[in-house]
C-alpha positions in Angstrom: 8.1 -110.9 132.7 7.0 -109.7 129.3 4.4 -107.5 128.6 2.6 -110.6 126.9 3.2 -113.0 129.9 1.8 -110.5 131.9 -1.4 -110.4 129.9 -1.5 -113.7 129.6 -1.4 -114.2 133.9 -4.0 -111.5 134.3 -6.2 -113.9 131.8 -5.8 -116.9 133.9 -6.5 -115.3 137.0 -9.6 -114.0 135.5 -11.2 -117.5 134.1 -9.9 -119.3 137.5 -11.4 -116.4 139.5 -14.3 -117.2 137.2 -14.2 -120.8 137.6 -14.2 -120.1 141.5 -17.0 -118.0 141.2 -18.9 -120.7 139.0 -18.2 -123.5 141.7 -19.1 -121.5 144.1 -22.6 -120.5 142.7 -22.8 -124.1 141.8 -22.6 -125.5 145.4 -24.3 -122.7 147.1 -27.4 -123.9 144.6 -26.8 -127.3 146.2 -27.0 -125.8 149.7 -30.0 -123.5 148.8 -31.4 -127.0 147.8 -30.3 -129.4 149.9 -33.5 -131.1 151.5 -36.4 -128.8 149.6 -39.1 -130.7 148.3 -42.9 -129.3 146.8 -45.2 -131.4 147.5 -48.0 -131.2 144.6 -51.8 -132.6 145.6 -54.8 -133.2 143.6 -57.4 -133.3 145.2 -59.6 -134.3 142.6 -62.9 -132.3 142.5 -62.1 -130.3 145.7 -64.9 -126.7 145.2 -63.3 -123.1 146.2 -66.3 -123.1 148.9 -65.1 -126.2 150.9 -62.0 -124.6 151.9 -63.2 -120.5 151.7 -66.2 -120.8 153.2 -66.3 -124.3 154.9 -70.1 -125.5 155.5 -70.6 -125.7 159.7 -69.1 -128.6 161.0 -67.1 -129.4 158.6 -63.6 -131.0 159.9 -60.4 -130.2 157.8 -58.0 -129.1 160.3 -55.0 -129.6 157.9 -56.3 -127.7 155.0 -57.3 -125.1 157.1 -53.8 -124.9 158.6 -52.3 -124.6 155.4 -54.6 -122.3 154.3 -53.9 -120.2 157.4 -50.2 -120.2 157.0 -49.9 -119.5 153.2 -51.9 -117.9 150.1 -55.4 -119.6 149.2 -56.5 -118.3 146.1 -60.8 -117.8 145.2 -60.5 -120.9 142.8 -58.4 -120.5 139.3 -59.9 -120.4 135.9 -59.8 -123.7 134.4 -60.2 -124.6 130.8 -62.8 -126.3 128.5 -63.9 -128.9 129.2 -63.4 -128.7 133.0 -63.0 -132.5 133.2 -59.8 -134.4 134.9 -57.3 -135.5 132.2 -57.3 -132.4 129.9 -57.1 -130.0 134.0 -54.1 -132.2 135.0 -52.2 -131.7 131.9 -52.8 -128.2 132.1 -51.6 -127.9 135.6 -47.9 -129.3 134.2 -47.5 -127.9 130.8 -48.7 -124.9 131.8 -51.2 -125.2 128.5 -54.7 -125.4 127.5 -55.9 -128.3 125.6 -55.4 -126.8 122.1 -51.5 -126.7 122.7 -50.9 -129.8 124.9 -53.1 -131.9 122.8 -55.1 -133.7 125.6 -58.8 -132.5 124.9 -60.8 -134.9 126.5 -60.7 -137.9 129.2 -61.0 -140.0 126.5 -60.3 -140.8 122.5 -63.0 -140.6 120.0 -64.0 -144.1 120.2 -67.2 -145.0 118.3 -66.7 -148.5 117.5 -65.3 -149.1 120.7 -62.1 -150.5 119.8 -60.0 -149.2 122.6 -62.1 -151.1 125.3 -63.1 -147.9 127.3 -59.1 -146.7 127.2 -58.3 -143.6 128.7 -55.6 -140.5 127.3 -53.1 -142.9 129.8 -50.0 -142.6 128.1 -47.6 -139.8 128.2 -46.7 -139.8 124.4 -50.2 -138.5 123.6 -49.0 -135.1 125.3 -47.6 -132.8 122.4 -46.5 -129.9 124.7 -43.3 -130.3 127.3 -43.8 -131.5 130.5 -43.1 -130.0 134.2 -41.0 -133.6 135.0 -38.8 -132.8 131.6 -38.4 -129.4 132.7 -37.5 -130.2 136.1 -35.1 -133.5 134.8 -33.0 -131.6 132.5 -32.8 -129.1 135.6 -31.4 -132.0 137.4 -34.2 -132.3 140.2 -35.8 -135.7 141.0 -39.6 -136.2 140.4 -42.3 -138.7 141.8 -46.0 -138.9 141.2 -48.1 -141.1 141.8 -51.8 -141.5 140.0 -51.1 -138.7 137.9 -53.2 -138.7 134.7 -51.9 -139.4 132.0 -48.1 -140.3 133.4 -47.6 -143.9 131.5 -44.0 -143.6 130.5 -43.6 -140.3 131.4 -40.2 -138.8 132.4 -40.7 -139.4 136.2 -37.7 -140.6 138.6 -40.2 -142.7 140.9 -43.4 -143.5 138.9 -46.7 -144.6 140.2 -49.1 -144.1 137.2 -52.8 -143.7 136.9 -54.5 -146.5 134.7 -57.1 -148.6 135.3 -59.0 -149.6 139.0 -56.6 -152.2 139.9 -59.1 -155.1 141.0 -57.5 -158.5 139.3 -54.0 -160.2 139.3 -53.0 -158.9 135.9 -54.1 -155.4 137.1 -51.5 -155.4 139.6 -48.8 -157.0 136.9 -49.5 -154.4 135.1 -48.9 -151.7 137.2 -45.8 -153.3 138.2 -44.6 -153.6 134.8 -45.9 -150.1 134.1 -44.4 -148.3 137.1 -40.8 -147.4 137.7 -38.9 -151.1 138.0 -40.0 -152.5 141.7 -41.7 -149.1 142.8 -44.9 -150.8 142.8 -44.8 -154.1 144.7 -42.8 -152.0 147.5 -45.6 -150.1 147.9 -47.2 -153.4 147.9 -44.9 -154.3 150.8 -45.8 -151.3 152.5 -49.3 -151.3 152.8 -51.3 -154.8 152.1 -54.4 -153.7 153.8 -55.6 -151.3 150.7 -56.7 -152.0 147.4 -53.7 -150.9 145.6 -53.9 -147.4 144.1 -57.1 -146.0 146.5 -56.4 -143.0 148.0 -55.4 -144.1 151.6 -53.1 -146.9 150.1 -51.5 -143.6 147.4 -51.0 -141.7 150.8 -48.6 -144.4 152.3 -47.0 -145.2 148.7 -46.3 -141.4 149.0 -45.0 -141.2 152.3 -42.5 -144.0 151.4 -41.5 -142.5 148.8 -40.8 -139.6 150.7 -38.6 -141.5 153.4 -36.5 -143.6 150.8 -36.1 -141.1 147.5 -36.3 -138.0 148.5 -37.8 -136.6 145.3 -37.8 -132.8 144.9 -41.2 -133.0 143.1 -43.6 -135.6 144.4 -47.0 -135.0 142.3 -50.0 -137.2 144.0 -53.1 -137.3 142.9 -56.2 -138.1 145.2 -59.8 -139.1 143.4 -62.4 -140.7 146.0 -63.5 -136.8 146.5 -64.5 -136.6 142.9 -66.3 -140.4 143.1 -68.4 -139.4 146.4 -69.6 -135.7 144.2 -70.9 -138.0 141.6 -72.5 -140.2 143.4 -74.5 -138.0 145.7 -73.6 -134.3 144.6 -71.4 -131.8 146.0 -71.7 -130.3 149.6 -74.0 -133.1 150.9 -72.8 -134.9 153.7 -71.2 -138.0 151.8 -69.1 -135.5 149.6 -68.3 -133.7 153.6 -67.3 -137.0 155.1 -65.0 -138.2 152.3 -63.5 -134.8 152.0 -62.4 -134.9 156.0 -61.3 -138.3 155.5 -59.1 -136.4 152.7 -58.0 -134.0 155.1 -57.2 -136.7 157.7 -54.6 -138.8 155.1 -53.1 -135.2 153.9 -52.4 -134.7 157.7 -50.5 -137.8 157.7 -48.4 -136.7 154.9 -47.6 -133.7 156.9 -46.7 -136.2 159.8 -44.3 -137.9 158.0 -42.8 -134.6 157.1 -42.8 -132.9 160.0 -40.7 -136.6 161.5 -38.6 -136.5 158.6 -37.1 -133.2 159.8 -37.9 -131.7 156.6 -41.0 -129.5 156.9 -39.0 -126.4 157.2 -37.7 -127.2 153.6 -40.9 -128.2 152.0 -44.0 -126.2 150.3 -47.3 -127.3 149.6 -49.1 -126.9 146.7 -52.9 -128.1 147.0 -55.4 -127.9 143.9 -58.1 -129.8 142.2 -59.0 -130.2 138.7 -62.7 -128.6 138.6 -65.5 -128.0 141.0 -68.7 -129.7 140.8 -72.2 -128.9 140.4 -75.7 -131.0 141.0 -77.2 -132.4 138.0 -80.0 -135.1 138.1 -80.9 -135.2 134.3 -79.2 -136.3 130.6 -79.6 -135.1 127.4 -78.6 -137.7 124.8 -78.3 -135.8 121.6 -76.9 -139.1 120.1 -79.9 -140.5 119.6 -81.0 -137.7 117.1 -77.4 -137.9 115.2 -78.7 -141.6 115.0 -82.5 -140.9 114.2 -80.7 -138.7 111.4 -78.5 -141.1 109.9 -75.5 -140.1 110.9 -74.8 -143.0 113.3 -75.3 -146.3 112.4 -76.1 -149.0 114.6 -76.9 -152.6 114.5 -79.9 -154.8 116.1 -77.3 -154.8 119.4 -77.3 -151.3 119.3 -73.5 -150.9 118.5 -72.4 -148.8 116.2 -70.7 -150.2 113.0 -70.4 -146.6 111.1 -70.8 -143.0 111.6 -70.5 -139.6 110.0 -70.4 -137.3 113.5 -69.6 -138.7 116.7 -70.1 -137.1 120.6 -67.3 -137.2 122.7 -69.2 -136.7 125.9 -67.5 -134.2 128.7 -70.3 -134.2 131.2 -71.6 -131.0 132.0 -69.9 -130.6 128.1 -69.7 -132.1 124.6 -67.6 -132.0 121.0 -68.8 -133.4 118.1 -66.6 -134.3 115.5 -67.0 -135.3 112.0 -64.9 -139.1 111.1 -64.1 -136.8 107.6 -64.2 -133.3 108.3 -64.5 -132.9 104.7 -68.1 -134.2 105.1 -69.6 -130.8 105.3 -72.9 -131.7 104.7 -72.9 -133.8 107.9 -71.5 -131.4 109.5 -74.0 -128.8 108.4 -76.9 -131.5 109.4 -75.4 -132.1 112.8 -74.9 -128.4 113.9 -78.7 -127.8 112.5 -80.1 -130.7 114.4 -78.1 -129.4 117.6 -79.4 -125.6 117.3 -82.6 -127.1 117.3 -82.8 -128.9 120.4 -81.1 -125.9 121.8 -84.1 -124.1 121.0 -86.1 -125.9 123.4 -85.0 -125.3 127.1 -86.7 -128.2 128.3 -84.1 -130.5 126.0 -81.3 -128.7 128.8 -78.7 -127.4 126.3 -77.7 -124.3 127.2 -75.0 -123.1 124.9 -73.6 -124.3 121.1 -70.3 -123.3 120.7 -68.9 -122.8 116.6 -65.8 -123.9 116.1 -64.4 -119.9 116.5 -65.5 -120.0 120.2 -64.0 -123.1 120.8 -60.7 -121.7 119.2 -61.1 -118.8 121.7 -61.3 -120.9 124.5 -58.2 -122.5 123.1 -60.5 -125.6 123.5 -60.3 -128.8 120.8 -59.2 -128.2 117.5 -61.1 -131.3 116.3 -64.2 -130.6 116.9 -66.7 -128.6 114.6 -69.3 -127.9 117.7 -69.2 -127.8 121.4 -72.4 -127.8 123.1 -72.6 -127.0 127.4 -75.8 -128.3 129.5 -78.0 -126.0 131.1 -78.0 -126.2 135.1 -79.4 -129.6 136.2 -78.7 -131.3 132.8 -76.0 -133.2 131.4 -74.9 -134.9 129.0 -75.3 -138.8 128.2 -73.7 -141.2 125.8 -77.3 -143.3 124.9 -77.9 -143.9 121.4 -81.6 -145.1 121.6 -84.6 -144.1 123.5 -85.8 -140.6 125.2 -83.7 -137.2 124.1 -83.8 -136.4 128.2 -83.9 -139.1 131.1 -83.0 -138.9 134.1 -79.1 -139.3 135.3 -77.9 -142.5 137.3 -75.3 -139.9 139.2 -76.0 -136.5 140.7 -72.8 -134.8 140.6 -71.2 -133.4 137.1 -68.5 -131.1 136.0 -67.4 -130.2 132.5 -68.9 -127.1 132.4 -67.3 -123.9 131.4 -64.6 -123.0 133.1 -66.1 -119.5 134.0 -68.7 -120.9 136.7 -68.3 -119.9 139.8 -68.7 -123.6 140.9 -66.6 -124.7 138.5 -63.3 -122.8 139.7 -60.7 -125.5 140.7 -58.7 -124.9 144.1 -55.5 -123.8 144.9 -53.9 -123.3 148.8 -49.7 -122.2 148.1 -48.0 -123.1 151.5 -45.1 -123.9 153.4 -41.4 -123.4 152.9 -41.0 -120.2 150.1 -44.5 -118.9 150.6 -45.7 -116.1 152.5 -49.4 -115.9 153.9 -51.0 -114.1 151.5 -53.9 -114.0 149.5 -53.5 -114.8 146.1 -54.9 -112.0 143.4 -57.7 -112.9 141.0 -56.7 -114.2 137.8 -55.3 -117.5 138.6 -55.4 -120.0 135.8 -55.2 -124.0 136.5 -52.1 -123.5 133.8 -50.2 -121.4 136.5 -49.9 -124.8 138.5 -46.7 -126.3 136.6 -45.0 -122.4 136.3 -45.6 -121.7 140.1 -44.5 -125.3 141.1 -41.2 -124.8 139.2 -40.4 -121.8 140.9 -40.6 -123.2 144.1 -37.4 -125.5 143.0 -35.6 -122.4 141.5 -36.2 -123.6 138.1 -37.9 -121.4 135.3 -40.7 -122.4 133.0 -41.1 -119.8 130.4 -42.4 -119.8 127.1 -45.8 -120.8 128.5 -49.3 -119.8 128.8 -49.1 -120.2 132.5 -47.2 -118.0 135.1 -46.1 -118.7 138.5 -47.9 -116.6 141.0 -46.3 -116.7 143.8 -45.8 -113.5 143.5 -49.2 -112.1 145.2 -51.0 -109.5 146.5 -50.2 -109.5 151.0 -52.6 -109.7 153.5 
């Protein structure tokens, strides 16, 4: 054989022993994957103490367990304004609201055109996604009542939208969700109104059983309707969160009967924590008193100059043309004002620099955070404070204590632990990610899995 031949032998046993090699990593990724799953919960408005330091009598055996077997961290540092859209979005683009472009529940709305329309639809997110991420890794995702998951890039697709109450709600949703997803859940449970939390439980569980999903992202809410109806740590809040803890314990049934639970890991968080809150400012009604909302004998609006999206224990106020300094300049004078005066419950006004700090809106010209026992309401006419019609607000900033959201890391890849201080609700989506072997870098967020041992 030539000297050439021989060269050119030796460089064909190199790129087959390098095509061996590749096959071989290839399938052993398979193996390493074959039957791992993270299950992702949001448990909407779940506190740090209600796990950490569980009130007496207090029943949530399966939280505890998972707790106990894996790395609870002392809350994670949410972002501004700690309400549920803009925290979820975090959580899976591993972004704040200035880069992932969510920045409240809700659009700026004044004339009401949008019939009380929600940030629903994935396209509004201008940051990528943990379920692109994850599909161009080639792992299958499911979620069900995400926010803001209409048309998203999800394999099995159950998305959050309205309360489904009427017939054309549930057309809707079927039209909406991944083709014939929805009436099998349908199928599956006809006892629940569809999309509550014990009928998402059993929609999840099938899902589980018949798709297998690598990812399957579910989102749980009565916890957050029970804090605002009667206020965190009270006993209504206690009983819905152990009727929580019950449904997650099916879940882990299911798993457990699946054969599976040795490949899965469990990532439980919530959006914010709560605090108590039994009185509204309106500062609307001096933007109107100033001119700078109309309204009309109704009390609708048909024009305005600067406009309150309202965030709860938060608000922004934009300008409709932020070239219109002059109403902006009247606005933020007016707000300093009734600042001034604690009794008016406005406990911080934050210039459009310290909302760029808090990588918060970039719309806005002025944030403005209630003081403790205030929030903030949307009326246009009558008293500047009133008393609320709900007792339970978040929206604060993201540095109260109470605020923290929750995070419990558990199961298959995790080691008990406690996680170090520092977390951030962006870490969700990095940390999730890892679990499945995939990297997302070029983010905020970090996975911390990583922590400090017990």
């Amino acid at each position: 054989m030539t000297h050439l031949g021989t060269r050119f032998l030796a460089r064909s046993l190199l790129v087959a022993l390098g095509a061996v090699a590749l096959l071989g990593a290839r399938r052993a990724d398979a193996q390493a994957r074959d039957g791992r799953q993270v299950i992702l919960i949001s448990i909407d408005g779940l506190t740090t103490a209600d796990y950490l330091h569980p009130e007496a009598g207090l029943k949530i055996p399966n939280l505890q367990a998972l707790q106990a077997a894996g790395c609870p961290a002392n809350g994670m540092t949410g972002i501004f304004p700690t309400v549920t859209y803009p925290s979820h979005t975090a959580m899976v683009t591993g972004e704040p609201s200035a880069v992932h472009g969510i920045y409240t529940n809700t659009p700026l709305d004044p004339l009401g055109l949008q019939n009380g329309g929600w940030f629903y639809y994935a396209e509004q997110i201008q940051a990528p996604t943990l379920w692109q991420l994850l599909r161009k890794a080639g792992r299958t995702t499911a979620a069900i009542s995400w926010p803001v998951t209409i048309g998203a890039e999800v394999d099995y697709l159950l998305p959050e939208y309205r309360p489904v109450r009427t017939r054309e709600d549930v057309a809707l949703l079927t039209a909406l969700s991944t083709p014939g997803l929805f009436r099998e859940a349908m199928r599956v449970d006809s006892t629940d109104r569809p999309m509550t939390d014990p009928w998402r439980i059993k929609a999840a569980i099938r899902i589980l059983e018949t798709r297998r999903p690598e990812l399957l992202a579910l989102h749980l809410s009565d916890l957050d309707g029970a804090q605002h109806a009667s206020g965190p740590h009270t006993a209504t809040a206690h009983a819905t969160l152990e009727t929580i803890d019950r449904q997650i314990g099916e879940l882990r049934a299911a798993v457990a009967a699946s054969g599976r639970a040795a490949q899965t890991s469990w990532v439980i968080v919530s959006d914010h924590g709560f605090l108590a809150a039994d009185r509204v400012v309106n500062p609307m009604v001096a933007l109107r008193e100033a001119g700078l909302i109309t309204t009309n004998a109704a009390g609708r609006v048909t024009d305005w100059k600067v406009f309150m999206h309202n965030g709860g224990g938060s608000a922004l106020l934009e300008a409709r043309d932020a070239r219109d300094t002059a109403s902006v300049a009247r606005a933020t004078a007016l707000m300093r004002t009734l600042a001034a005066d604690p009794a008016n419950g406005i406990a911080k006004v934050y210039t459009p620099d310290d909302l760029k700090a808090m990588r918060a809106s970039p719309t806005a010209f002025l944030g403005l955070e209630a003081a403790r026992g205030f929030a903030f309401g949307s009326a246009l006419e009558g008293p500047i404070v009133a008393s609320s019609p709900t007792v339970g607000k978040h929206g604060y900033n993201p540095d109260i204590p109470e605020l923290r959201p929750a995070m419990i890391l558990s199961g298959a890849g995790v080691q008990p632990c406690r996680l170090r201080e520092g977390v951030r609700i962006v870490d969700v989506g990095p940390t999730v990610a890892a679990l499945l072997g995939v990297s997302m870098t070029g983010v905020t967020g970090r996975d911390v899995n990583t922590p400090v041992r017990r």
